[in-house]
ZAGU-745779 format. One record per residue (C-alpha): residue number from 0; x, y, z. Coordinates in steps of 0.02 Angstrom, whole numbers. Example, Ala and Ser with C-alpha at 12.3 -4.5 7.8 and 13.67 -1.06 7.14 Angstrom:
BEGIN
<site><num>0</num><x>615</x><y>-225</y><z>390</z></site>
<site><num>1</num><x>684</x><y>-53</y><z>357</z></site>
***
This chain:
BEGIN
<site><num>0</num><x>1188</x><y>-617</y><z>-835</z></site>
<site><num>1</num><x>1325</x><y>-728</y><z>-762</z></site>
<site><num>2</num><x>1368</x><y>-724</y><z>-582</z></site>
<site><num>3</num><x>1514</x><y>-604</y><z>-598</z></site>
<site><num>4</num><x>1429</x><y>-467</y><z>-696</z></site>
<site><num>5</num><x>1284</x><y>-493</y><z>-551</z></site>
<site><num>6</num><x>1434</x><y>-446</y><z>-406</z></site>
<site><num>7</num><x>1470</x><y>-293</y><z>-499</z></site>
<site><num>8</num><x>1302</x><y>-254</y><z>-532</z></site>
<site><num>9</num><x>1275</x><y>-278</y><z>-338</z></site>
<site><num>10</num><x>1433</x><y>-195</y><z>-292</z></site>
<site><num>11</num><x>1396</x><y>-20</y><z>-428</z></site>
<site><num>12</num><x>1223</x><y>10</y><z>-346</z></site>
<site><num>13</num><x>1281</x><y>-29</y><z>-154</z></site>
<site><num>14</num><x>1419</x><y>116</y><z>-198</z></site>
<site><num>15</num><x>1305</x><y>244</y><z>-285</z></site>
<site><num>16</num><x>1171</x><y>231</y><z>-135</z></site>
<site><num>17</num><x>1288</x><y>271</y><z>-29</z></site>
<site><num>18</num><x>1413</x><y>412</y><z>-149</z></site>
<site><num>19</num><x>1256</x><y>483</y><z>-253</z></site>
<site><num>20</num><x>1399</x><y>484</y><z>-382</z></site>
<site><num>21</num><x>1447</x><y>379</y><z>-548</z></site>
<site><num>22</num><x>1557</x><y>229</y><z>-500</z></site>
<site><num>23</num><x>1723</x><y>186</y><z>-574</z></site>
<site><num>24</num><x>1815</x><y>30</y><z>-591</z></site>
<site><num>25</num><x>1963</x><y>59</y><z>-494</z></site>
<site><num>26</num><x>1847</x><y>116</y><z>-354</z></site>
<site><num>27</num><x>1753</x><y>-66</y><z>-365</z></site>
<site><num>28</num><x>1926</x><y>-150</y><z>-351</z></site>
<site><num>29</num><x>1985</x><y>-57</y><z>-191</z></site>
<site><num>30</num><x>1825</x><y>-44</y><z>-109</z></site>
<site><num>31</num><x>1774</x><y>-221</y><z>-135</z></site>
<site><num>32</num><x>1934</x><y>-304</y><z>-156</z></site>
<site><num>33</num><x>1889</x><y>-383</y><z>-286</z></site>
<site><num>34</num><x>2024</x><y>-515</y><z>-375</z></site>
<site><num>35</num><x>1986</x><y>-443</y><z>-529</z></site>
<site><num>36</num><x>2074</x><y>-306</y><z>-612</z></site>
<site><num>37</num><x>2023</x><y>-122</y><z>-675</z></site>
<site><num>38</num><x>2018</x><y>-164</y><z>-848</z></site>
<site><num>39</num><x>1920</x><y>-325</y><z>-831</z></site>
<site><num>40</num><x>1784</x><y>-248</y><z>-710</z></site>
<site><num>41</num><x>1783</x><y>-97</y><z>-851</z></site>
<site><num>42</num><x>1743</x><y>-234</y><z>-969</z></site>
<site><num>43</num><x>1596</x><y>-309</y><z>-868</z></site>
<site><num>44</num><x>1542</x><y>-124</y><z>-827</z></site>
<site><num>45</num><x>1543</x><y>-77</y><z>-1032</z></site>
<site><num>46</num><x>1452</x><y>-253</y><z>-1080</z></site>
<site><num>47</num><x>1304</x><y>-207</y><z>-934</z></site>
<site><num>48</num><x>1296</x><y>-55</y><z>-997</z></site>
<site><num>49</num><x>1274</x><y>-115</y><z>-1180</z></site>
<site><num>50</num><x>1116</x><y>-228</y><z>-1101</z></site>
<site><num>51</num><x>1063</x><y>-53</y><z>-1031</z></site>
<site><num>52</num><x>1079</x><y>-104</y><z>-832</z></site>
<site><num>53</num><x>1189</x><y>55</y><z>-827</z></site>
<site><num>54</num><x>1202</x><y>233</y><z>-883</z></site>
<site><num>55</num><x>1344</x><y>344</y><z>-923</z></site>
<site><num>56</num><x>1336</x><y>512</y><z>-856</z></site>
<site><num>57</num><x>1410</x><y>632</y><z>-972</z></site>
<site><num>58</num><x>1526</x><y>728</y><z>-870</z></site>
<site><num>59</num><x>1607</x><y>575</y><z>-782</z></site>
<site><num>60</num><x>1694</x><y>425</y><z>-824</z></site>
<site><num>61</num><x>1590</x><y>313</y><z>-701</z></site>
<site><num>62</num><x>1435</x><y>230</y><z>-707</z></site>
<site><num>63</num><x>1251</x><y>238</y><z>-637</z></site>
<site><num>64</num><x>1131</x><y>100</y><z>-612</z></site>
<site><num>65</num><x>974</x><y>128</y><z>-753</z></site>
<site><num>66</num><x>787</x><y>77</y><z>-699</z></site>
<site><num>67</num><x>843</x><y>-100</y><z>-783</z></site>
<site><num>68</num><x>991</x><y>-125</y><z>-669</z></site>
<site><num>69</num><x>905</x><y>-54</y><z>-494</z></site>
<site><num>70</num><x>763</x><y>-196</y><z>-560</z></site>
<site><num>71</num><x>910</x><y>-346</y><z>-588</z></site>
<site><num>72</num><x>972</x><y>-304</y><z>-433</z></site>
<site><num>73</num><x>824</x><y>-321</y><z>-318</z></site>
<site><num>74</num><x>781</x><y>-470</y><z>-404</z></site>
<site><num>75</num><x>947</x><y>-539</y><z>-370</z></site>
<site><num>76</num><x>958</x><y>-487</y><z>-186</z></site>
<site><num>77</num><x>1050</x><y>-636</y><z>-96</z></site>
<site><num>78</num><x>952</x><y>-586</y><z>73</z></site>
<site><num>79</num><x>822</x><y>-456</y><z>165</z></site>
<site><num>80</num><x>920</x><y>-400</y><z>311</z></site>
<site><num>81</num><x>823</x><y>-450</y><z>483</z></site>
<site><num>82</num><x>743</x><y>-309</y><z>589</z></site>
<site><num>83</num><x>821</x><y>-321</y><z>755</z></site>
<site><num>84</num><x>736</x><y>-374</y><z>915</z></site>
<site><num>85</num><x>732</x><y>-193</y><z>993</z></site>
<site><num>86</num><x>672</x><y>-107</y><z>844</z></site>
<site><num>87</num><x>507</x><y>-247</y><z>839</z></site>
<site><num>88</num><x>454</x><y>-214</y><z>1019</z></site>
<site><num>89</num><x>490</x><y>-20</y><z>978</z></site>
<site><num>90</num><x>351</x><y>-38</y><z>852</z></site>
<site><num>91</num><x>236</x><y>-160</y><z>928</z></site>
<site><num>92</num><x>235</x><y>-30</y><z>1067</z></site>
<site><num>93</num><x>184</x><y>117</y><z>972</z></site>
<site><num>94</num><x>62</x><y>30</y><z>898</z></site>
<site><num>95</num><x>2</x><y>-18</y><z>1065</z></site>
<site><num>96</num><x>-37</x><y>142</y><z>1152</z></site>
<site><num>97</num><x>-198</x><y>179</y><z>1172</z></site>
<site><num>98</num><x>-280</x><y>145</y><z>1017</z></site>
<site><num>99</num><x>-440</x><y>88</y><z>987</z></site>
<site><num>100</num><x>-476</x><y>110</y><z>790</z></site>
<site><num>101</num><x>-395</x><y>33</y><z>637</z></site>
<site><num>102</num><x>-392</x><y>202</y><z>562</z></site>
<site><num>103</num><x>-266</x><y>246</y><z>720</z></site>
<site><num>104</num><x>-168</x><y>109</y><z>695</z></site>
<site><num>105</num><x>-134</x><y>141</y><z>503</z></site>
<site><num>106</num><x>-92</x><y>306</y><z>537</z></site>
<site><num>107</num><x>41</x><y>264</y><z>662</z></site>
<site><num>108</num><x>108</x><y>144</y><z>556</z></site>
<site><num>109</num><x>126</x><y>270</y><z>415</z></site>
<site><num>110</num><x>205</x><y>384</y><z>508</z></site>
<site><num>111</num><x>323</x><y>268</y><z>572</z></site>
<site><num>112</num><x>355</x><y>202</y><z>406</z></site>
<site><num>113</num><x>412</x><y>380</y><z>368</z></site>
<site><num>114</num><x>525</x><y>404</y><z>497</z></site>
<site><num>115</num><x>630</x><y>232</y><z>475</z></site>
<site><num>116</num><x>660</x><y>231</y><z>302</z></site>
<site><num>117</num><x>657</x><y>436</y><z>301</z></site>
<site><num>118</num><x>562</x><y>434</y><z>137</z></site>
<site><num>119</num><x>367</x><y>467</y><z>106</z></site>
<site><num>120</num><x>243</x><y>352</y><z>168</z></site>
<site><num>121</num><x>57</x><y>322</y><z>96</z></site>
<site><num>122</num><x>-82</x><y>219</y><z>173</z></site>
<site><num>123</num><x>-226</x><y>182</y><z>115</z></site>
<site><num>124</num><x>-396</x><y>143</y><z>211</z></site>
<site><num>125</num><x>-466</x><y>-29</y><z>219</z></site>
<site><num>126</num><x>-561</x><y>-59</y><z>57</z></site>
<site><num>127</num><x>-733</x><y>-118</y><z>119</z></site>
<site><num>128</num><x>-815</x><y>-116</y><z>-38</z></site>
<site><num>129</num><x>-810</x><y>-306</y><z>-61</z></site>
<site><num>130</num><x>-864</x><y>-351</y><z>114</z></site>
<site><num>131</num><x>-1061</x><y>-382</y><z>155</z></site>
<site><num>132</num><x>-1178</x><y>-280</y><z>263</z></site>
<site><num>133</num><x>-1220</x><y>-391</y><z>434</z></site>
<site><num>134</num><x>-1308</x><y>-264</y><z>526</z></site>
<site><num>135</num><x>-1390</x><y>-91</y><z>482</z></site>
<site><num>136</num><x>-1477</x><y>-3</y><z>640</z></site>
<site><num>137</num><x>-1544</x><y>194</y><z>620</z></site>
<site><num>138</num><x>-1561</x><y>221</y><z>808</z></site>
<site><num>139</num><x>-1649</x><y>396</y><z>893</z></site>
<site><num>140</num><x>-1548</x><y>512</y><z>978</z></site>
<site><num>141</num><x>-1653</x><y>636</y><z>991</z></site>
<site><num>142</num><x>-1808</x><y>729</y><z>898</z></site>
<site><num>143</num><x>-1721</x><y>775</y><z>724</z></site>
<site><num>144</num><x>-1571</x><y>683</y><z>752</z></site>
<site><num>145</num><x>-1534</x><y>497</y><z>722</z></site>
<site><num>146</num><x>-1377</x><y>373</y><z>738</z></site>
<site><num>147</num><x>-1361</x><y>259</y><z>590</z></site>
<site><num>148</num><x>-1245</x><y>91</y><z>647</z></site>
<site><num>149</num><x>-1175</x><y>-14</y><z>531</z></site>
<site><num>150</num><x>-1091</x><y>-204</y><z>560</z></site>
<site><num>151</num><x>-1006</x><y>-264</y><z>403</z></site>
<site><num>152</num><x>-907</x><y>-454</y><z>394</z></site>
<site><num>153</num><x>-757</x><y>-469</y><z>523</z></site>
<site><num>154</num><x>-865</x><y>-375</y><z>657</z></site>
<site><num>155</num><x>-811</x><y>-205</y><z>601</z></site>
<site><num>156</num><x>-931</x><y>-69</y><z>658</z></site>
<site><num>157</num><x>-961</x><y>93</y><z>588</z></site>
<site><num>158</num><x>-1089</x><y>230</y><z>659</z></site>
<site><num>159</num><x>-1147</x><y>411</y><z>562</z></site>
<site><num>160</num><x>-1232</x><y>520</y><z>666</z></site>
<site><num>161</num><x>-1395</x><y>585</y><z>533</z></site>
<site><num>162</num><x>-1523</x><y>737</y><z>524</z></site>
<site><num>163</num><x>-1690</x><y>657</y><z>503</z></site>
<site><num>164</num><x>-1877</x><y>743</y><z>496</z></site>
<site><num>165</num><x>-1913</x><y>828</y><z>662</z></site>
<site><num>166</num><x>-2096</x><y>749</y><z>633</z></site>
<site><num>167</num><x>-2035</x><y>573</y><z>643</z></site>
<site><num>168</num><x>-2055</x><y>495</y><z>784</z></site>
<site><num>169</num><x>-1954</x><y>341</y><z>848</z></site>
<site><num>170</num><x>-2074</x><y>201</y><z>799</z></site>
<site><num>171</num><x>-2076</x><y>261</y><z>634</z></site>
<site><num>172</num><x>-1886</x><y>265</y><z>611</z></site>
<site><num>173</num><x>-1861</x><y>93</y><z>694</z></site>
<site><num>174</num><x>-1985</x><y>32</y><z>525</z></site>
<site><num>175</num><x>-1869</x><y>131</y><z>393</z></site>
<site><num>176</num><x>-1738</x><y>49</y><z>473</z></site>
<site><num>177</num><x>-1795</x><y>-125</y><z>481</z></site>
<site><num>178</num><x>-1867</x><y>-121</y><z>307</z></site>
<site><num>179</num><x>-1702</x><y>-55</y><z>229</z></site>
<site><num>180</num><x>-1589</x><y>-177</y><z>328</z></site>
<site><num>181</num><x>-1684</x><y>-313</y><z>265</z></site>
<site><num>182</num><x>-1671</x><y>-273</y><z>82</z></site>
<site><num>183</num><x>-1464</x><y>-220</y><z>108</z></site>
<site><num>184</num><x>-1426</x><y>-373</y><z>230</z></site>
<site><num>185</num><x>-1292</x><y>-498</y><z>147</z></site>
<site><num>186</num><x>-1256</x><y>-364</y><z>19</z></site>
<site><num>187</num><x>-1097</x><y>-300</y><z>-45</z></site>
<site><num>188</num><x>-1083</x><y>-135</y><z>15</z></site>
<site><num>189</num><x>-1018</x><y>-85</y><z>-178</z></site>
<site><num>190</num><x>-1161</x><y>-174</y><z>-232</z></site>
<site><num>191</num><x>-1306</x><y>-52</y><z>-150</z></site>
<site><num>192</num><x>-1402</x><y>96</y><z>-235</z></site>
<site><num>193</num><x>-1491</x><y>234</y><z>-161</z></site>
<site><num>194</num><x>-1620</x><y>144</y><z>-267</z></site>
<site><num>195</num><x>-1625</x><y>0</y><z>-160</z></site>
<site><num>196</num><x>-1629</x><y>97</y><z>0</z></site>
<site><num>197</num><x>-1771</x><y>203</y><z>-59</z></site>
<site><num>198</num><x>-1872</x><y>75</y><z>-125</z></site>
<site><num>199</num><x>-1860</x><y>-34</y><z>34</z></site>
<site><num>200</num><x>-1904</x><y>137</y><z>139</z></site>
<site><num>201</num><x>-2054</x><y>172</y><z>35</z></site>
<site><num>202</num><x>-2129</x><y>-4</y><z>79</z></site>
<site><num>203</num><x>-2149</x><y>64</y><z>251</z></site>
<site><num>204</num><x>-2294</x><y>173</y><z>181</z></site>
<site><num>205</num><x>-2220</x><y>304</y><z>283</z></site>
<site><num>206</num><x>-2294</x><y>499</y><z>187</z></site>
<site><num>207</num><x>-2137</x><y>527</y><z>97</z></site>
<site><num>208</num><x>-2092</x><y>696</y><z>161</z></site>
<site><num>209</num><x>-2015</x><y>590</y><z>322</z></site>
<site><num>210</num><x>-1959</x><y>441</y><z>208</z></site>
<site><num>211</num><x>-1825</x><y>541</y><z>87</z></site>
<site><num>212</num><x>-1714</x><y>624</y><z>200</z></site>
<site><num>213</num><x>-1702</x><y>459</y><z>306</z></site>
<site><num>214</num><x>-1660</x><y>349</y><z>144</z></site>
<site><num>215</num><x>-1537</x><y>489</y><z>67</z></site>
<site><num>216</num><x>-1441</x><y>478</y><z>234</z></site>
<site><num>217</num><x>-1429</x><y>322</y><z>273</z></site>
<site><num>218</num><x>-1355</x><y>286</y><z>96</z></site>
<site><num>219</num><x>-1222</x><y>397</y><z>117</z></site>
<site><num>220</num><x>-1182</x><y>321</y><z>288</z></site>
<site><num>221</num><x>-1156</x><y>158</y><z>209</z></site>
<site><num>222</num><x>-1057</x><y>240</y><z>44</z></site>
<site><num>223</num><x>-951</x><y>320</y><z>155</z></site>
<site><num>224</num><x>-876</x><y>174</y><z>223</z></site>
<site><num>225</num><x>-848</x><y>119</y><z>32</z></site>
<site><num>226</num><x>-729</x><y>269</y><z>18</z></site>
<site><num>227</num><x>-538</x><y>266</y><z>-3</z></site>
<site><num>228</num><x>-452</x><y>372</y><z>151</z></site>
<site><num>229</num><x>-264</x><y>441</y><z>103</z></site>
<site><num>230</num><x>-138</x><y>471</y><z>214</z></site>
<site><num>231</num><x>21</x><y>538</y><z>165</z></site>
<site><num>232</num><x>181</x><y>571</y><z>294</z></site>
<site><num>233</num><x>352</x><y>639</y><z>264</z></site>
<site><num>234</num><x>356</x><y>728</y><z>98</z></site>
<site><num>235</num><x>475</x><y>863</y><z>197</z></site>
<site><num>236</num><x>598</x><y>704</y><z>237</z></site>
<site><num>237</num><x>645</x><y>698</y><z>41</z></site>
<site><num>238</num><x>720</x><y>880</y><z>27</z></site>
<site><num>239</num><x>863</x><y>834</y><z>119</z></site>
<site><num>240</num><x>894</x><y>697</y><z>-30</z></site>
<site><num>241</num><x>1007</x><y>759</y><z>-161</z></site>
<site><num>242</num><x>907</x><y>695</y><z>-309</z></site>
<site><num>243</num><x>772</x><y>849</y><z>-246</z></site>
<site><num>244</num><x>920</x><y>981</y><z>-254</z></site>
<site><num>245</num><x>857</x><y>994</y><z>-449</z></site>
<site><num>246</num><x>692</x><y>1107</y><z>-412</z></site>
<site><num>247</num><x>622</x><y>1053</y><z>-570</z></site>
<site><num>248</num><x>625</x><y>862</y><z>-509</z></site>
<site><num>249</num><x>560</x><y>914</y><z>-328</z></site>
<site><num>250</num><x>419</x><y>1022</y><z>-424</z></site>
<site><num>251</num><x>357</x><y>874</y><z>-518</z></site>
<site><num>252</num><x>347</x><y>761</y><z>-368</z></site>
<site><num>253</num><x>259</x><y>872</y><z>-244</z></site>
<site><num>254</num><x>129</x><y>903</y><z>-367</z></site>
<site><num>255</num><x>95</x><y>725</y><z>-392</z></site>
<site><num>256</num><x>104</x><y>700</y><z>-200</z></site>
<site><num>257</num><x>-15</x><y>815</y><z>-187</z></site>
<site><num>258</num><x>-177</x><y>725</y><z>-268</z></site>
<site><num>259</num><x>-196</x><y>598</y><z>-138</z></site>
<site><num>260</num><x>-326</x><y>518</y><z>-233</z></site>
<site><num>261</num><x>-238</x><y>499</y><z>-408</z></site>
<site><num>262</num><x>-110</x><y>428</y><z>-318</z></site>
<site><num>263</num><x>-234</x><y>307</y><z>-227</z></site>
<site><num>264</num><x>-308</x><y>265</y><z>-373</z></site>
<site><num>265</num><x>-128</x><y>200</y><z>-464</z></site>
<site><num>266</num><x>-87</x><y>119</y><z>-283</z></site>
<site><num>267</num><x>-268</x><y>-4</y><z>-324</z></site>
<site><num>268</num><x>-222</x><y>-23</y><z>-493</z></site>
<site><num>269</num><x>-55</x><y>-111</y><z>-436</z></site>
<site><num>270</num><x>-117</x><y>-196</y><z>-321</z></site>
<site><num>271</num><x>-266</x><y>-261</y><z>-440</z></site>
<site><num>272</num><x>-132</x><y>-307</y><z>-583</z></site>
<site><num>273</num><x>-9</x><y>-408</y><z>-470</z></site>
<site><num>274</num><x>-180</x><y>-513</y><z>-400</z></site>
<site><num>275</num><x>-186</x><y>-548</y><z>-568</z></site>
<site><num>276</num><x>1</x><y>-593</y><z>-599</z></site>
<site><num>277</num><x>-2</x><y>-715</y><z>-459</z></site>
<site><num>278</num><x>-188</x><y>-782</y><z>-515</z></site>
<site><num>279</num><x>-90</x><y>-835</y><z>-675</z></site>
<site><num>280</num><x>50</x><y>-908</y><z>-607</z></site>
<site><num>281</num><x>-57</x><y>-1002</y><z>-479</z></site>
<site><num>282</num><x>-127</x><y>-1101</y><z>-624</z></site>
<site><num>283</num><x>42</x><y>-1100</y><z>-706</z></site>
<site><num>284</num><x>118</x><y>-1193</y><z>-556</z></site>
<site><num>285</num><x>-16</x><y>-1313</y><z>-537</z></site>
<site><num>286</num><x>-33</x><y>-1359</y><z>-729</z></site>
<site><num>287</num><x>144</x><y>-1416</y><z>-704</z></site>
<site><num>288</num><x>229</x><y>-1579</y><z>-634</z></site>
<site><num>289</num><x>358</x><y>-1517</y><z>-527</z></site>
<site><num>290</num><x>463</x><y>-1603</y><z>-407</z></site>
<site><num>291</num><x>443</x><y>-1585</y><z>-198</z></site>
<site><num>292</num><x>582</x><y>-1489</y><z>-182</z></site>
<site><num>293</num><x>545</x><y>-1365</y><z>-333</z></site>
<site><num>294</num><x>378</x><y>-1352</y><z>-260</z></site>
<site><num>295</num><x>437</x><y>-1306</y><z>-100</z></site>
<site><num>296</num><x>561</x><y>-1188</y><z>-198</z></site>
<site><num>297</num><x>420</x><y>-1097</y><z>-296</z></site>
<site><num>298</num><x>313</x><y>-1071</y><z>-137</z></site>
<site><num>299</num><x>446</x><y>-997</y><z>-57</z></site>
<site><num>300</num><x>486</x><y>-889</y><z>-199</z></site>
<site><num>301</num><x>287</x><y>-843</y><z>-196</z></site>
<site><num>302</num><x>284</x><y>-790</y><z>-18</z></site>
<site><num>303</num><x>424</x><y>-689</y><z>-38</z></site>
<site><num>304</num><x>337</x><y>-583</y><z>-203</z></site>
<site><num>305</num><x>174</x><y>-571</y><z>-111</z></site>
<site><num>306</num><x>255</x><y>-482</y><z>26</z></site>
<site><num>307</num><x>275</x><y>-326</y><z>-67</z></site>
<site><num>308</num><x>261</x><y>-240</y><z>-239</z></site>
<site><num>309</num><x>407</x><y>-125</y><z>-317</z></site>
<site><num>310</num><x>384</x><y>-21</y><z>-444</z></site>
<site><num>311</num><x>574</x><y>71</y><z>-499</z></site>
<site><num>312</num><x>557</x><y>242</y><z>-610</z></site>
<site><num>313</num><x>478</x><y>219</y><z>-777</z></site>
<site><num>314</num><x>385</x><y>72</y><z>-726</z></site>
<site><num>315</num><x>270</x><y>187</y><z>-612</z></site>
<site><num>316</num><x>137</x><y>249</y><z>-724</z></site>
<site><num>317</num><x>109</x><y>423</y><z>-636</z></site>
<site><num>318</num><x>170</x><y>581</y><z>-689</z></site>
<site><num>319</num><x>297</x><y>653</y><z>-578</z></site>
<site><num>320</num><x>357</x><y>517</y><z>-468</z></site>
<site><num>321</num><x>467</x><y>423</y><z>-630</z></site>
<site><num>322</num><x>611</x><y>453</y><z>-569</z></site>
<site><num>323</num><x>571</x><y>388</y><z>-400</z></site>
<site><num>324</num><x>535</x><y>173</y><z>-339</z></site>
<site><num>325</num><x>385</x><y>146</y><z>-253</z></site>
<site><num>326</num><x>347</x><y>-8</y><z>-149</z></site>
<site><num>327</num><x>187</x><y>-56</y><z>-64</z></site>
<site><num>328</num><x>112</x><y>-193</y><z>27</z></site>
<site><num>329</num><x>-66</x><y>-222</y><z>65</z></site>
<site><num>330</num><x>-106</x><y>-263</y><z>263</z></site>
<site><num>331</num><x>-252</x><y>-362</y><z>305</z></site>
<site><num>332</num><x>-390</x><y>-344</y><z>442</z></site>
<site><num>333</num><x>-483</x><y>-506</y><z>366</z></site>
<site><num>334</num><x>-468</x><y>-628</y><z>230</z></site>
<site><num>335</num><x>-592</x><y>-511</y><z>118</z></site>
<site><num>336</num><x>-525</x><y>-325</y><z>217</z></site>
<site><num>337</num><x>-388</x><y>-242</y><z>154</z></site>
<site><num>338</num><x>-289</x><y>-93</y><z>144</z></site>
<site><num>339</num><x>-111</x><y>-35</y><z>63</z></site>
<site><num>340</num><x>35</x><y>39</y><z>155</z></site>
<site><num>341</num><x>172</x><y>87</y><z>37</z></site>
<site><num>342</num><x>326</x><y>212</y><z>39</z></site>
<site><num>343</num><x>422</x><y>327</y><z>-104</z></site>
<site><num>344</num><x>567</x><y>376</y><z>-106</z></site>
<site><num>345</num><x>736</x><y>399</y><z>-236</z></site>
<site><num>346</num><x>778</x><y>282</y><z>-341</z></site>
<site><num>347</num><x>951</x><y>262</y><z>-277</z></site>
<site><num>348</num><x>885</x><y>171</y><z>-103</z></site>
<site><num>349</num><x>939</x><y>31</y><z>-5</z></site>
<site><num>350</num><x>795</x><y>-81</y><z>-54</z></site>
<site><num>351</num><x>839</x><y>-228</y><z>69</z></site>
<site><num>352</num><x>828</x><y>-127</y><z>217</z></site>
<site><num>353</num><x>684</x><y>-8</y><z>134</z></site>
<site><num>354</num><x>582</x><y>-192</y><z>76</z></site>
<site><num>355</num><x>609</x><y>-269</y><z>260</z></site>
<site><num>356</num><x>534</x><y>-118</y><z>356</z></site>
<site><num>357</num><x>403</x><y>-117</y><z>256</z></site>
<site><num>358</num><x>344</x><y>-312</y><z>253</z></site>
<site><num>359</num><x>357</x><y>-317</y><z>449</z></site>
<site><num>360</num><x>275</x><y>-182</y><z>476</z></site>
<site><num>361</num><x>150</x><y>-218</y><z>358</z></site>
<site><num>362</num><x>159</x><y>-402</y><z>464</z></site>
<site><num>363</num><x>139</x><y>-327</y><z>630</z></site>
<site><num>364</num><x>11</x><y>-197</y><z>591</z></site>
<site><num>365</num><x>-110</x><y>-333</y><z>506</z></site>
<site><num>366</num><x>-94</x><y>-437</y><z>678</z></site>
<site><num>367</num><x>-140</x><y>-282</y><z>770</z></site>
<site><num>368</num><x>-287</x><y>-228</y><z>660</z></site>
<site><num>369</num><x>-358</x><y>-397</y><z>676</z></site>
<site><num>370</num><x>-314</x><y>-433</y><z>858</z></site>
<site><num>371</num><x>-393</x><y>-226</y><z>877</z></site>
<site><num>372</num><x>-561</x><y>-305</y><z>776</z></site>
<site><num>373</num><x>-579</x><y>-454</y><z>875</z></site>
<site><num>374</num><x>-556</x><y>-370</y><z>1044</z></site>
<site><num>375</num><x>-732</x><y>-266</y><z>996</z></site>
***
């Protein structure tokens, strides 16, 4: 695509975010002022809609930007608009009132992700599974009742308060304990079975009546910190959107919306297959002899990708949101912690504006989870 087919590109989906309706030549040449005339910006319109960047509506003589052209145009964006100075401390201090927990902070961020860009926001838990078990401690709170406390990598801490055997008496927990922390320490948390926690109980010699409840429990402390947590803020803002005046379209979405873990699921499965993307291209880059400035160039390039992922209509495998774009970015507590933040809305968005919101806040809210983990 040559540079002047990329202006009118540029210039058809600026106008249709902001009309919602098919875009005509003569309007590009007024509202642009273009030096170009009707018929030759018709000409450029017809050839990018031969290469299927645009659509033609059949009741109108304009055009619409397809999935291909909303793609060539992000791609091609000269610039990410800045977020202002005001609206950075506005953010740093929501995030800074009186919050103590990551899952706090993600929750605020979500929710103001939702309210800037007025479209839905998602966030997704830290993913622990990866990170190793420091600490495991099943402290007694009282006869029948037990705290288990859990330290993975980073220093994060999670606690569970657990039934256990009336019967069992506080020396004998303190041996459960120590004898399955020493068989879990340095693990993986996705990489330990009730099998393992069992076992390592049993070798306490402990009658098994007090043994089995202990073990079951303490499992499912540490499995539920291996669990996915979905949060999902401002389906309500899309109504207002005219694309969700077609009921059938708003039907399709809401139900999709509304299997948090589904969507969860596809938001990993992006995230795993553009690891992979960059994996490749890392040892594309370095197989090649490139020149200072190229590799300078390409880094650049890099840091900008990582920032975010986009996925635009019929490239989002998941049934009811293909007619929408959905962009995500993970956040990071620690170089093996991670969670996603990402936000859907309409296709027809203003993706420099949408894609800046969402990289610094996904900036800011990493510095705060990690400045929030080493503070404990």
């Amino acid at each position: 695509m040559d540079d002047r087919a990329k202006m009118i590109l540029q210039a058809i989906v600026n106008s249709y975010v902001e009309l919602c309706e098919p875009v005509g030549s003569k309007y590009l040449v007024e509202k642009y002022n273009l030096n170009l005339s009707s018929a030759t910006v018709r000409n450029v319109m017809s050839w990018l809609e031969e290469e299927g960047y645009l659509e033609k509506p059949h009741t109108s003589a304009g055009r619409v930007p397809s999935d291909k052209g909303y793609r060539a145009y992000v791609n091609n964006l000269p610039y990410l608009p800045p977020i202002s100075v005001k609206k950075q401390a506005e953010f740093r201090d929501y995030l800074d009132k009186q919050i103590d927990e990551a899952s706090d902070l993600i929750i605020r961020a979500a929710d103001y992700l939702a309210e800037q860009t007025a479209f839905v926001s998602i966030a997704l838990s830290p993913d622990y599974s990866s990170a190793q078990l420091q600490q495991l401690k099943i402290l007694m709170i009282e006869p029948g009742s037990a705290l288990v406390v859990l330290v993975i990598s980073a220093g994060i801490v999670h606690d569970r308060l657990i039934r256990v055997p009336d019967l069992l008496d506080r020396d004998q927990l303190n041996r459960i304990g120590n004898a399955v922390e020493t068989a879990v320490k340095g693990k993986a948390l996705n990489d330990i079975t009730l099998l393992m926690v069992t076992t390592a109980a049993e070798d306490t010699d402990l009658p098994e009546a007090l043994i089995n409840q202990v073990a079951y429990e303490t499992y499912t402390s540490i499995k539920q910190m291996d669990n996915l947590d979905v949060y999902i803020d401002g389906s309500h803002r899309l109504l207002g959107q005219p694309e969700f005046q077609d009921i059938d379209r708003a039907q399709r979405f809401f139900h999709a919306i509304n299997k948090p873990q589904i969507v969860a699921g596809y938001m990993s499965d992006i995230q795993k297959e553009e690891a992979d993307l960059r994996a490749e291209k890392k040892q594309e880059e370095s197989a090649d002899s490139v020149s200072l400035d190229n590799e300078s160039e390409a880094e650049t390039t890099k840091q900008k990708r990582d920032a975010y992922m986009l996925r635009i209509g019929q490239e989002i495998a998941l049934q009811g949101l293909e007619d929408m774009s959905f962009i995500s970015t993970v956040y990071r507590i620690s170089d093996e912690i991670s969670g996603q933040l990402a936000v859907i809305g309409p296709k027809r968005m203003r993706y420099g504006e949408i894609i800046s919101q969402v990289k610094f806040i996904n900036k800011t809210l990493s510095e705060a989870s990690e400045e929030l983990e080493r503070e404990r």
